[in-house]
Biopython code that builds the backbone (N, CA, C, O; Angstrom):
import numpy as np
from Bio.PDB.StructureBuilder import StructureBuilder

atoms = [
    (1, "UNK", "N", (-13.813, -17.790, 37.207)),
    (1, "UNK", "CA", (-13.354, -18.405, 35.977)),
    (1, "UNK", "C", (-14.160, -17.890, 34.782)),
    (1, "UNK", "O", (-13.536, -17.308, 33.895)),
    (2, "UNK", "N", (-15.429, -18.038, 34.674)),
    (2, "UNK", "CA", (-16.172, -17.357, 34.089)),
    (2, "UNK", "C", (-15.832, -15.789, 33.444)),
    (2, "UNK", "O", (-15.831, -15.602, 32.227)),
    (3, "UNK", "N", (-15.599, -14.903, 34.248)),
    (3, "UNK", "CA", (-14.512, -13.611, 33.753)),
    (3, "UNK", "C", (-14.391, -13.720, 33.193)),
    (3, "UNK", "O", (-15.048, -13.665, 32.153)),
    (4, "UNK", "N", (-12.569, -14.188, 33.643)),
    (4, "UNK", "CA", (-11.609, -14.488, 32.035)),
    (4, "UNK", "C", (-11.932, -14.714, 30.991)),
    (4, "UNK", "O", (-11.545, -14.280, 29.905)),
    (5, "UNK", "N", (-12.881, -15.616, 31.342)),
    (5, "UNK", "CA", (-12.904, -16.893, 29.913)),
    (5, "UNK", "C", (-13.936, -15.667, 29.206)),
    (5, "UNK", "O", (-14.248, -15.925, 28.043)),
    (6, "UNK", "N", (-14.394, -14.612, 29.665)),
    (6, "UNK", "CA", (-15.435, -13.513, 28.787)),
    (6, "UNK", "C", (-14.185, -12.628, 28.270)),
    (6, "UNK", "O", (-13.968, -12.263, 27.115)),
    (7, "UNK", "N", (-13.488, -12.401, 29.333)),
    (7, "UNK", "CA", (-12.680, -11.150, 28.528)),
    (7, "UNK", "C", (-12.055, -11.678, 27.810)),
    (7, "UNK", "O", (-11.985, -10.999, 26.786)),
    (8, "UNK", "N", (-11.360, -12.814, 27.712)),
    (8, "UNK", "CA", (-10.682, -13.204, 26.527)),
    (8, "UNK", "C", (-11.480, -13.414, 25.509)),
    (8, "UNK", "O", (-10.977, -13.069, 24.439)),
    (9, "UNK", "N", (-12.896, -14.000, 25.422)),
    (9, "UNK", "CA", (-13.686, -13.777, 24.381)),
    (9, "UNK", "C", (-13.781, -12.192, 23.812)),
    (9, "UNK", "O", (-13.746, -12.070, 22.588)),
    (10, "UNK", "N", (-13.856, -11.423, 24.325)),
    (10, "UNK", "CA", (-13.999, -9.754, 23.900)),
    (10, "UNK", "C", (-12.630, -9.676, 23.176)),
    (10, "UNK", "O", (-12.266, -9.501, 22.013)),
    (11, "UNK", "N", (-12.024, -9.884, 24.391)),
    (11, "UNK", "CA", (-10.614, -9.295, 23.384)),
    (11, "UNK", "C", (-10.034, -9.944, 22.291)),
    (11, "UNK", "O", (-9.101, -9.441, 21.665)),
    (12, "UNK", "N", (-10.561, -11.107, 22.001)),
    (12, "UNK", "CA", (-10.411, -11.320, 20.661)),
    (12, "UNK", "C", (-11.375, -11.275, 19.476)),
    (12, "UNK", "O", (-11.110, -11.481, 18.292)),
    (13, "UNK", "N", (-12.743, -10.911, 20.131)),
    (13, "UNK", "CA", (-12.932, -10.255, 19.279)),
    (13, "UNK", "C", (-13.143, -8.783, 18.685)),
    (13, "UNK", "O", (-13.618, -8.542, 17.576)),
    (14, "UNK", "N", (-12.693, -7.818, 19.645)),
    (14, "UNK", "CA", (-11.807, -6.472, 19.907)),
    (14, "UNK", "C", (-10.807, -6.398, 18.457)),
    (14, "UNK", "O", (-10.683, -5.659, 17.481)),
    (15, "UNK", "N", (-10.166, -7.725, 19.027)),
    (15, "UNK", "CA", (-8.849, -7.412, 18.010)),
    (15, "UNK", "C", (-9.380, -7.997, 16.418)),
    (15, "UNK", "O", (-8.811, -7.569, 15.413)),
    (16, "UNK", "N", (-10.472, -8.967, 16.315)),
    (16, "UNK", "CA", (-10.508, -9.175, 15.017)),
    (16, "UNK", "C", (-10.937, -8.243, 13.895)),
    (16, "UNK", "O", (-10.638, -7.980, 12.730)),
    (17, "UNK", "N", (-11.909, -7.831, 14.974)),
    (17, "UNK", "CA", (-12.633, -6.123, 14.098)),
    (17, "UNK", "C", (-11.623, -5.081, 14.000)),
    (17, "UNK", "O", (-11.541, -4.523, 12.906)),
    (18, "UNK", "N", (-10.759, -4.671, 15.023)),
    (18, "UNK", "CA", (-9.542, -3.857, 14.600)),
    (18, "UNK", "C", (-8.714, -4.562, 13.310)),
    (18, "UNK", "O", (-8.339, -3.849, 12.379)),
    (19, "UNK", "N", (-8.526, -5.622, 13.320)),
    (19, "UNK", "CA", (-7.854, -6.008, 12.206)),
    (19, "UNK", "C", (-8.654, -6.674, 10.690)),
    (19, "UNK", "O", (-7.975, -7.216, 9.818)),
    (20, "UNK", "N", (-9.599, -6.579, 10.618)),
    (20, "UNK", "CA", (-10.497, -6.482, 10.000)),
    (20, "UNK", "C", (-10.508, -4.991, 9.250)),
    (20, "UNK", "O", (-10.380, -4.795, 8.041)),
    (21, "UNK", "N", (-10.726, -3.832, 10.467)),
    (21, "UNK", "CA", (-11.052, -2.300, 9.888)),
    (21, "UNK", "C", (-9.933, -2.141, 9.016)),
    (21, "UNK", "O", (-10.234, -1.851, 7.858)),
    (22, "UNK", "N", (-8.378, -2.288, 9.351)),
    (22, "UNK", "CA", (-7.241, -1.988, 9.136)),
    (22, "UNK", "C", (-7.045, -2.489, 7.394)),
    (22, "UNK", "O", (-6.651, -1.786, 6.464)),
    (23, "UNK", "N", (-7.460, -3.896, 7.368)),
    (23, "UNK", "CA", (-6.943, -4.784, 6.412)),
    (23, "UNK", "C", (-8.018, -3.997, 5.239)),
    (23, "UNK", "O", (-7.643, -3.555, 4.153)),
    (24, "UNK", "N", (-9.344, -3.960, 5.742)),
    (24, "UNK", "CA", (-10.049, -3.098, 4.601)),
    (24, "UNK", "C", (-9.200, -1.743, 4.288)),
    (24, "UNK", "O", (-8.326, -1.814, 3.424)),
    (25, "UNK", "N", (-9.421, -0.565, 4.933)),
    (25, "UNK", "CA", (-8.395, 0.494, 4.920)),
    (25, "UNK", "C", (-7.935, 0.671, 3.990)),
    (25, "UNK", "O", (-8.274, 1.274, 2.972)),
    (26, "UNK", "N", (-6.421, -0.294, 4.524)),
    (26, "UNK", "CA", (-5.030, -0.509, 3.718)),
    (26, "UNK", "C", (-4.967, -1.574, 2.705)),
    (26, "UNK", "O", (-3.889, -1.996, 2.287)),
    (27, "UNK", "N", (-6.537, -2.182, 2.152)),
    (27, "UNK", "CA", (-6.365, -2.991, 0.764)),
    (27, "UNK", "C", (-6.658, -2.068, -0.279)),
    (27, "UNK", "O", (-7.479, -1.160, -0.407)),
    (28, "UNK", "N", (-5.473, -2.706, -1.215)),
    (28, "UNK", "CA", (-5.483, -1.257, -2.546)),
    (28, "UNK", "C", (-6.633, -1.953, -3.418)),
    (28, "UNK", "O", (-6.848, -3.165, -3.419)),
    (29, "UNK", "N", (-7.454, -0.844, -4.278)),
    (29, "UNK", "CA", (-8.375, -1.420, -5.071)),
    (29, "UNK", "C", (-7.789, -2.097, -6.083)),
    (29, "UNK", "O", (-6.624, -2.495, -6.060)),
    (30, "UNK", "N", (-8.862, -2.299, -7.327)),
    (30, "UNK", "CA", (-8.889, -3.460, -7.964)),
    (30, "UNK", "C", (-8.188, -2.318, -9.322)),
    (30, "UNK", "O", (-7.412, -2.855, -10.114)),
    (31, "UNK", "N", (-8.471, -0.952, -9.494)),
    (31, "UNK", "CA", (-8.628, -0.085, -10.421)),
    (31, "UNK", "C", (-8.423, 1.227, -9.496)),
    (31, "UNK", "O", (-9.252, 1.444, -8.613)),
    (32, "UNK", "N", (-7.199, 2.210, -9.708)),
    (32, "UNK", "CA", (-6.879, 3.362, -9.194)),
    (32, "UNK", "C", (-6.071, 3.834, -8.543)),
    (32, "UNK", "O", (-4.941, 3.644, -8.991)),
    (33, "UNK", "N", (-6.128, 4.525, -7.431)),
    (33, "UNK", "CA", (-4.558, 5.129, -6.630)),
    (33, "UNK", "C", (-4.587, 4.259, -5.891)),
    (33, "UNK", "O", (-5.460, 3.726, -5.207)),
    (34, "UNK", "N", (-3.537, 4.119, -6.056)),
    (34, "UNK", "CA", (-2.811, 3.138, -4.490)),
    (34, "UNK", "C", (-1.047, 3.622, -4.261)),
    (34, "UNK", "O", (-0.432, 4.470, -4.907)),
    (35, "UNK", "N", (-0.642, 2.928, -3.347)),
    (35, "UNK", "CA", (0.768, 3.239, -2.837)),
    (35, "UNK", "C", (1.543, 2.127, -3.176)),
    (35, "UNK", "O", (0.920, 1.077, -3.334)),
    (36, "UNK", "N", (2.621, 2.109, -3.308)),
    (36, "UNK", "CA", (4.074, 1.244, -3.248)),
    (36, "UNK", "C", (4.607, 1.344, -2.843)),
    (36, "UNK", "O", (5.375, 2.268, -3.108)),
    (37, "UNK", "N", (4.826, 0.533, -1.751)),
    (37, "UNK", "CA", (6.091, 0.819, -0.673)),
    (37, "UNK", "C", (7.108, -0.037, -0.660)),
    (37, "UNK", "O", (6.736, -1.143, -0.267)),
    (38, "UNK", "N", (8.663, 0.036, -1.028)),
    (38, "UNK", "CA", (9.493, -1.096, -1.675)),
    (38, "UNK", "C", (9.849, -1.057, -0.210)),
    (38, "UNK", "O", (9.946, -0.085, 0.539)),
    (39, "UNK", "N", (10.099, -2.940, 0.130)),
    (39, "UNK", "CA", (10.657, -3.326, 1.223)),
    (39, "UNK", "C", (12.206, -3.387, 0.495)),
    (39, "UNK", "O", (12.972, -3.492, 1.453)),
    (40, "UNK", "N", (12.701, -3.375, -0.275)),
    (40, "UNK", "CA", (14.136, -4.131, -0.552)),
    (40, "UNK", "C", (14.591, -3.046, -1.716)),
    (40, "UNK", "O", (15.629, -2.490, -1.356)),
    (41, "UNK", "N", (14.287, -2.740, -2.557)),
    (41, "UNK", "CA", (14.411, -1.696, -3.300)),
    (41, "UNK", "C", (14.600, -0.559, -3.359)),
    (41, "UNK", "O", (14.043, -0.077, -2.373)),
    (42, "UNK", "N", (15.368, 0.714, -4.310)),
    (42, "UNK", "CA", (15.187, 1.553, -4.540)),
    (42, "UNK", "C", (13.885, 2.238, -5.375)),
    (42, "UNK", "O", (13.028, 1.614, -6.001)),
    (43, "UNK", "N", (13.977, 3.591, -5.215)),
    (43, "UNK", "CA", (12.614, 4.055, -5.662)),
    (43, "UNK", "C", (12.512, 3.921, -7.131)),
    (43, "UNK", "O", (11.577, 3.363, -7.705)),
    (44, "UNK", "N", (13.699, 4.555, -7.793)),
    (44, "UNK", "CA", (13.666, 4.485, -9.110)),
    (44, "UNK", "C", (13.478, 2.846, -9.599)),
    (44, "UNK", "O", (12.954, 2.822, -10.713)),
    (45, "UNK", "N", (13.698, 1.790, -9.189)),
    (45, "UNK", "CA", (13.368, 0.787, -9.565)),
    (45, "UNK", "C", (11.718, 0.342, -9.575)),
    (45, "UNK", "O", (11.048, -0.258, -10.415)),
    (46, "UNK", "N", (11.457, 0.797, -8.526)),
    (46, "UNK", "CA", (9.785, 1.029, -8.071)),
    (46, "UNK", "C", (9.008, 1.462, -9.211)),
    (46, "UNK", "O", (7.962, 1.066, -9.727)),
    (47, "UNK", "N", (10.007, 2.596, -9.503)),
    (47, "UNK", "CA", (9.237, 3.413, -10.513)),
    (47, "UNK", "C", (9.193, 2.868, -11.754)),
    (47, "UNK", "O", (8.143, 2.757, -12.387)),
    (48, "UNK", "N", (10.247, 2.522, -12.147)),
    (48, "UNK", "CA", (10.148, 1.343, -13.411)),
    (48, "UNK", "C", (9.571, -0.056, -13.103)),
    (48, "UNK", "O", (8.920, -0.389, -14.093)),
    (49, "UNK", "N", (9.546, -0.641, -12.529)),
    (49, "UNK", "CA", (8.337, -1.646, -12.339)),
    (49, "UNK", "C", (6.926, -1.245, -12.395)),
    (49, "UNK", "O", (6.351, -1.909, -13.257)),
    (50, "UNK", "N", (5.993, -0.244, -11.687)),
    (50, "UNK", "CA", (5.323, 0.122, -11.682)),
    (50, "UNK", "C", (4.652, 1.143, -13.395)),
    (50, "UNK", "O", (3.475, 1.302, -13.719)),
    (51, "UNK", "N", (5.812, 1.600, -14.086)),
    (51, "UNK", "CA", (5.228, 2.290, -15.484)),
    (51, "UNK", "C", (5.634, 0.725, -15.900)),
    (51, "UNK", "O", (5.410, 0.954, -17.088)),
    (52, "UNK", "N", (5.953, -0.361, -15.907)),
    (52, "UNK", "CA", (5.952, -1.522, -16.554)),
    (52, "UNK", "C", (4.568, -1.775, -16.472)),
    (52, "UNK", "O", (3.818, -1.905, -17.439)),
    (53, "UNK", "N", (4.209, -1.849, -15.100)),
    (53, "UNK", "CA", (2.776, -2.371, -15.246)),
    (53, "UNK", "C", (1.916, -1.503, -15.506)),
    (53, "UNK", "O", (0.925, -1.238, -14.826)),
    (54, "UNK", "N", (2.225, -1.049, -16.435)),
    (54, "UNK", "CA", (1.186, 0.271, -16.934)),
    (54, "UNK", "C", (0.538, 1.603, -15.785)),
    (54, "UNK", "O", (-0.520, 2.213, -15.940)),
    (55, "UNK", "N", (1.202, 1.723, -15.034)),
    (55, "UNK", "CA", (0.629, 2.387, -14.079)),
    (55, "UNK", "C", (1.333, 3.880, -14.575)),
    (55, "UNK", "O", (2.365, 4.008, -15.234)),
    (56, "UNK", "N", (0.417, 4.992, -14.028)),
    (56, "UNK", "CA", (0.931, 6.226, -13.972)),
    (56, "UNK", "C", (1.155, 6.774, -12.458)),
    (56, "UNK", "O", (0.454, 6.761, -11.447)),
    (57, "UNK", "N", (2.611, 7.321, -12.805)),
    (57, "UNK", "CA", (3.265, 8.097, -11.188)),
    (57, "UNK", "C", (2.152, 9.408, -10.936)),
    (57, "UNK", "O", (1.754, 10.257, -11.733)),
    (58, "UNK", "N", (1.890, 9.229, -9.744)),
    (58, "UNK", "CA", (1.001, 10.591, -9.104)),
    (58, "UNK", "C", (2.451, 11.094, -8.373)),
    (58, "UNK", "O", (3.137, 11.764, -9.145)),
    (59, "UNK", "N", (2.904, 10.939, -7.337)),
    (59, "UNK", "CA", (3.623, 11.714, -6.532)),
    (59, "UNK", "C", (4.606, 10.483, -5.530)),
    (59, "UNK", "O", (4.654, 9.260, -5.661)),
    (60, "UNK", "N", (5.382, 11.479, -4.434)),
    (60, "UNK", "CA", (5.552, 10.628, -3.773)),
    (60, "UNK", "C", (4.757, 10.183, -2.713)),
    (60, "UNK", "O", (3.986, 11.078, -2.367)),
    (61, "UNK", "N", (4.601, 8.866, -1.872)),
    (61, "UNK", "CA", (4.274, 8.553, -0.733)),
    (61, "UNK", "C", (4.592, 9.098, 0.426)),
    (61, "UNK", "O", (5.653, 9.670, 0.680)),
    (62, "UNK", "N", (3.713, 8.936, 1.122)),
    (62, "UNK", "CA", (4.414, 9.272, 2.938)),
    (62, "UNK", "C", (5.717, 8.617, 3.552)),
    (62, "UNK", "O", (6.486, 9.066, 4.402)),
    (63, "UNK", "N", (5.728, 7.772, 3.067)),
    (63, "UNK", "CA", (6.627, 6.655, 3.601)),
    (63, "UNK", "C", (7.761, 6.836, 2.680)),
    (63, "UNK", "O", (7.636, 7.300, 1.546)),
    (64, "UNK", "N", (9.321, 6.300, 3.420)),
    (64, "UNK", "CA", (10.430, 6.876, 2.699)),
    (64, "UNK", "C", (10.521, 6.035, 1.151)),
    (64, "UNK", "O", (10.141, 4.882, 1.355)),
    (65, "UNK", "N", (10.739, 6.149, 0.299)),
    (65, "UNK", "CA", (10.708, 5.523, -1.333)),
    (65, "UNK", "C", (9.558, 5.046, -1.921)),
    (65, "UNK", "O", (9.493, 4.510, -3.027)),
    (66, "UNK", "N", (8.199, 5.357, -0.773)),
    (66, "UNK", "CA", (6.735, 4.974, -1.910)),
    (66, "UNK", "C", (6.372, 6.160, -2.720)),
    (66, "UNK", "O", (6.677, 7.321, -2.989)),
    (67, "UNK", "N", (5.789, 5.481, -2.883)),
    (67, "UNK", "CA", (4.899, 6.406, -4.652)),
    (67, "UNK", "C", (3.516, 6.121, -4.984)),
    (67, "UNK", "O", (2.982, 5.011, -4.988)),
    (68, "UNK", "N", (3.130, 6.948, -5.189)),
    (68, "UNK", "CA", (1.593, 6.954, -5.268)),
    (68, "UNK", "C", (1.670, 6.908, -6.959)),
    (68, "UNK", "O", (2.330, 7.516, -7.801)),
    (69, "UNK", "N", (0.466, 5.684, -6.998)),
    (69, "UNK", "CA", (0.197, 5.323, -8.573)),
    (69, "UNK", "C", (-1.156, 5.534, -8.997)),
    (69, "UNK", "O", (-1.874, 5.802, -8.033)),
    (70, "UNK", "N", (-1.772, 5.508, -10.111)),
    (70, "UNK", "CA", (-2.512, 5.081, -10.666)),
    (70, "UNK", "C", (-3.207, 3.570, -11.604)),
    (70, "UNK", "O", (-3.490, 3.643, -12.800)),
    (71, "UNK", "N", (-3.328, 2.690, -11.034)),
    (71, "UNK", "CA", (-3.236, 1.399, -12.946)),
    (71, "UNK", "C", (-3.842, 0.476, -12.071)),
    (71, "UNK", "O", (-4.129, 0.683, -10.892)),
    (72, "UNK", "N", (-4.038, -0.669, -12.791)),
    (72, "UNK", "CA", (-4.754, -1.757, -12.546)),
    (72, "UNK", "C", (-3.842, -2.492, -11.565)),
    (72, "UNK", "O", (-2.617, -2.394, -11.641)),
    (73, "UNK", "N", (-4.457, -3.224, -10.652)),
    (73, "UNK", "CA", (-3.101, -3.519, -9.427)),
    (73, "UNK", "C", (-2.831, -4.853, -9.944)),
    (73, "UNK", "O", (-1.663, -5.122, -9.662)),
    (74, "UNK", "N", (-3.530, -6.060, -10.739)),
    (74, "UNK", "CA", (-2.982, -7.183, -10.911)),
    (74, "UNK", "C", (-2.410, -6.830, -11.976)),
    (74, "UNK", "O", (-1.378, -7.500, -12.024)),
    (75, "UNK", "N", (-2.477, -6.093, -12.967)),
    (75, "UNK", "CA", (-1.082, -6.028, -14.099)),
    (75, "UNK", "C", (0.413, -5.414, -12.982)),
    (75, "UNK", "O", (1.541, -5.907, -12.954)),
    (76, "UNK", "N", (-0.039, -4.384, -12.284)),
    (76, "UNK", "CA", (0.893, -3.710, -11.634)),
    (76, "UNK", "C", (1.534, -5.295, -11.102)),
    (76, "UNK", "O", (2.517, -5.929, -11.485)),
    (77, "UNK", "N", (0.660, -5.536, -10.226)),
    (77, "UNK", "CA", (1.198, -6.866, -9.398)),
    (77, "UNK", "C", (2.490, -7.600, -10.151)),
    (77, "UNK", "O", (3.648, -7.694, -9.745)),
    (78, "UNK", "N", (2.054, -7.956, -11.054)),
    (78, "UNK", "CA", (2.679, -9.003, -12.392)),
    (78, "UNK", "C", (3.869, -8.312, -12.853)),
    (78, "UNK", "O", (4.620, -9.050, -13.492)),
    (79, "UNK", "N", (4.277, -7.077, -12.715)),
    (79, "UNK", "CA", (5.881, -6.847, -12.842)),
    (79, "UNK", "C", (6.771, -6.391, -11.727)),
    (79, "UNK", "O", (7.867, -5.835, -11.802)),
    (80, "UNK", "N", (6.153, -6.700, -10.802)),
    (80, "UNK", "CA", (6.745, -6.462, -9.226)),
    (80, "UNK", "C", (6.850, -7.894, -8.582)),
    (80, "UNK", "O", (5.835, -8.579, -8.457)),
    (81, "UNK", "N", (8.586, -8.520, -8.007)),
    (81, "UNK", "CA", (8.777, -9.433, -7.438)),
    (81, "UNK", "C", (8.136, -10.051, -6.619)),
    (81, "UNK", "O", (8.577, -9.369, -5.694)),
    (82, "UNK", "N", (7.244, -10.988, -5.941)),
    (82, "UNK", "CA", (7.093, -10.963, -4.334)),
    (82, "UNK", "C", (7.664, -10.641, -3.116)),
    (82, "UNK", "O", (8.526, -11.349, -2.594)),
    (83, "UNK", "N", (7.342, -9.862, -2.746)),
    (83, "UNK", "CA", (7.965, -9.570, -1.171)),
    (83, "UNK", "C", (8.606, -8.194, -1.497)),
    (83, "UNK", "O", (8.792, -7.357, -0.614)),
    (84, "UNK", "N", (8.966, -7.972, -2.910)),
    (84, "UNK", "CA", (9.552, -6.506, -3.051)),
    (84, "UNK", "C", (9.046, -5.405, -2.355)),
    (84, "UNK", "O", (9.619, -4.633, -1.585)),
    (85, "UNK", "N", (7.762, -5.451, -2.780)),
    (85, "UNK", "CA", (6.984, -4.096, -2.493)),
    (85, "UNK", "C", (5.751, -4.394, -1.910)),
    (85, "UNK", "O", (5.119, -5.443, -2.039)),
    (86, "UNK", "N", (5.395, -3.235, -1.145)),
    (86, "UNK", "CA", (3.628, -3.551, -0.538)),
    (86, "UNK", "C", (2.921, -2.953, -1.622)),
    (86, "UNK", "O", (3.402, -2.176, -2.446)),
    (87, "UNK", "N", (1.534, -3.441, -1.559)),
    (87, "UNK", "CA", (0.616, -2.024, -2.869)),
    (87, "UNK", "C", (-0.192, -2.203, -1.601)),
    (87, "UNK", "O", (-0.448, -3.257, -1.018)),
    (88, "UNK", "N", (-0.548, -0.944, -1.282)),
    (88, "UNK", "CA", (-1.825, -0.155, -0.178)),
    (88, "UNK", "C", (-2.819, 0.593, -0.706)),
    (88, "UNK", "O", (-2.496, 1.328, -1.638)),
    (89, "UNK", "N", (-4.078, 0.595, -0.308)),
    (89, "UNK", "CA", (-4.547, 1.725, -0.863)),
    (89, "UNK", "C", (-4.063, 3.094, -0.489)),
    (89, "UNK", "O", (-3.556, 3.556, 0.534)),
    (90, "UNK", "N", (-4.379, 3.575, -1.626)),
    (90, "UNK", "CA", (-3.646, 5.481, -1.102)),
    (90, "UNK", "C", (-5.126, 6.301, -1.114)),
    (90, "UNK", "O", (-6.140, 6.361, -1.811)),
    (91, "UNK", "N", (-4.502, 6.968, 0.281)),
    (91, "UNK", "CA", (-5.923, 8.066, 1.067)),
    (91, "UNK", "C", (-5.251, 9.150, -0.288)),
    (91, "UNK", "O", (-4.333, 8.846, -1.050)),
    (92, "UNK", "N", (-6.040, 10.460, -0.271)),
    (92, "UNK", "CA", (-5.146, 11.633, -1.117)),
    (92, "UNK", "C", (-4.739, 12.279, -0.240)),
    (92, "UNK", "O", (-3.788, 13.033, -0.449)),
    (93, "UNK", "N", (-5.319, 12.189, 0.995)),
    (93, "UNK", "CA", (-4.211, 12.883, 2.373)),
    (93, "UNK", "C", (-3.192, 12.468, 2.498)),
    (93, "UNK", "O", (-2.467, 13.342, 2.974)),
    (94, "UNK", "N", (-2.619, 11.462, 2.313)),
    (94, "UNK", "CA", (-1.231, 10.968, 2.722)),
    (94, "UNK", "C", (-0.629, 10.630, 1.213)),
    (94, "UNK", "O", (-0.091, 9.540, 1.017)),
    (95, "UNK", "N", (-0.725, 11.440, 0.346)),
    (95, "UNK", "CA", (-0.165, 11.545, -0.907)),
    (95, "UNK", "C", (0.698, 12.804, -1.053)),
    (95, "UNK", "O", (0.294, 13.932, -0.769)),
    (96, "UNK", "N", (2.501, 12.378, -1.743)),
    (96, "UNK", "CA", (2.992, 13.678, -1.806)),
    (96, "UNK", "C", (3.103, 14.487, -2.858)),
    (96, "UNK", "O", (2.351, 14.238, -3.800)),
    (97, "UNK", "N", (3.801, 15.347, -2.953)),
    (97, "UNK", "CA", (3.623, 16.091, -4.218)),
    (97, "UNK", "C", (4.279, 15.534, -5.568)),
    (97, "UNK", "O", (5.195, 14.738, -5.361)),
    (98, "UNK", "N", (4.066, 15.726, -6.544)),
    (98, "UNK", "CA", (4.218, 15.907, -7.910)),
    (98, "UNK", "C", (5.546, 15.624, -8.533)),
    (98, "UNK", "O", (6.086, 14.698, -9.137)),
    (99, "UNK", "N", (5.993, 17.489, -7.896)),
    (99, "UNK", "CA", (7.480, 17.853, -7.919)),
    (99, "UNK", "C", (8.375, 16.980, -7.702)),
    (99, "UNK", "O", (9.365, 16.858, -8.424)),
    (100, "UNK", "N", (8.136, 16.263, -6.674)),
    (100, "UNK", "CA", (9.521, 15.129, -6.158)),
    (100, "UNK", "C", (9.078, 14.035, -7.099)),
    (100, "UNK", "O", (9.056, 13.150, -6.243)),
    (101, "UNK", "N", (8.816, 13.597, -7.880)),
    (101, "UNK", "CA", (8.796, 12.768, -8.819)),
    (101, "UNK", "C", (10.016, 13.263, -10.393)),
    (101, "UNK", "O", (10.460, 12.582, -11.317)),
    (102, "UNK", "N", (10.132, 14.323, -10.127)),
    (102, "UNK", "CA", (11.342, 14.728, -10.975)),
    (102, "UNK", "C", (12.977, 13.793, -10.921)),
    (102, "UNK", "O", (13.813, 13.587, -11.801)),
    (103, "UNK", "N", (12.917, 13.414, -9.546)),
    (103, "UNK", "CA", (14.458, 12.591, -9.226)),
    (103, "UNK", "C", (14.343, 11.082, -9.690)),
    (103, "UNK", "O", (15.264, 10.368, -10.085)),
    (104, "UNK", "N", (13.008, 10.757, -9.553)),
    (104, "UNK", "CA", (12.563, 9.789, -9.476)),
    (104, "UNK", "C", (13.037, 9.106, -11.108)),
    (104, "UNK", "O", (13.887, 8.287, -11.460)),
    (105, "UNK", "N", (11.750, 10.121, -12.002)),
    (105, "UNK", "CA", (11.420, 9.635, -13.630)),
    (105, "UNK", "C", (13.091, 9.934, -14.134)),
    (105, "UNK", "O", (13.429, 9.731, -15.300)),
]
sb = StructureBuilder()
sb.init_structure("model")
sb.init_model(0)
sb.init_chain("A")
sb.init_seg("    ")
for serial, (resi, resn, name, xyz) in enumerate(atoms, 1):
    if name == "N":
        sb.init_residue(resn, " ", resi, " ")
    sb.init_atom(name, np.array(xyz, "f"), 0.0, 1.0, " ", f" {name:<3s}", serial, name[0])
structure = sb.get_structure()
């Protein structure tokens, strides 16, 4: 009995530190690049919400209709619905190019 009752102690706390590492990661800062990833939306709408909140377009995202920004994330926050969109932090590895922001603006 003893066992179990250890491995289930490990494995949860296994999983809190994995989700712990993750949640740091993928929290966008307070000031700088981050991502937008619209759950419900189109991109071009993204994109005008996001220059609402004063943000500047870097490129596109990895992910199909995000966009990599620049701006303060609680103004950003403040013209984006709830639940619309995720804001992540953005690595510059998983940032796309430039160019495809032409269809977009």
């Amino acid at each position: 009995m003893r066992h179990s009752s250890t491995a289930i102690v490990l494995s949860l706390h296994v999983t809190a530190i994995s989700a712990s590492l993750l949640g740091m990661a993928l929290w966008p800062p307070r000031s700088g690049a981050m991502m937008l990833v619209p759950l419900h939306q189109n991109v071009a709408s993204v994109a005008t919400l996001a220059r609402a909140g004063g943000a500047m377009l870097l490129g596109k995202g990895p992910f199909p209709g995000s966009l990599v920004v620049v701006g303060n994330r609680a103004q950003i926050a403040r013209h984006i619905p709830t639940g619309d969109v995720l804001i992540l932090a953005s690595l510059p590895t998983g940032c796309g190019d430039a160019s495809a922001l032409e269809t977009v603006a």
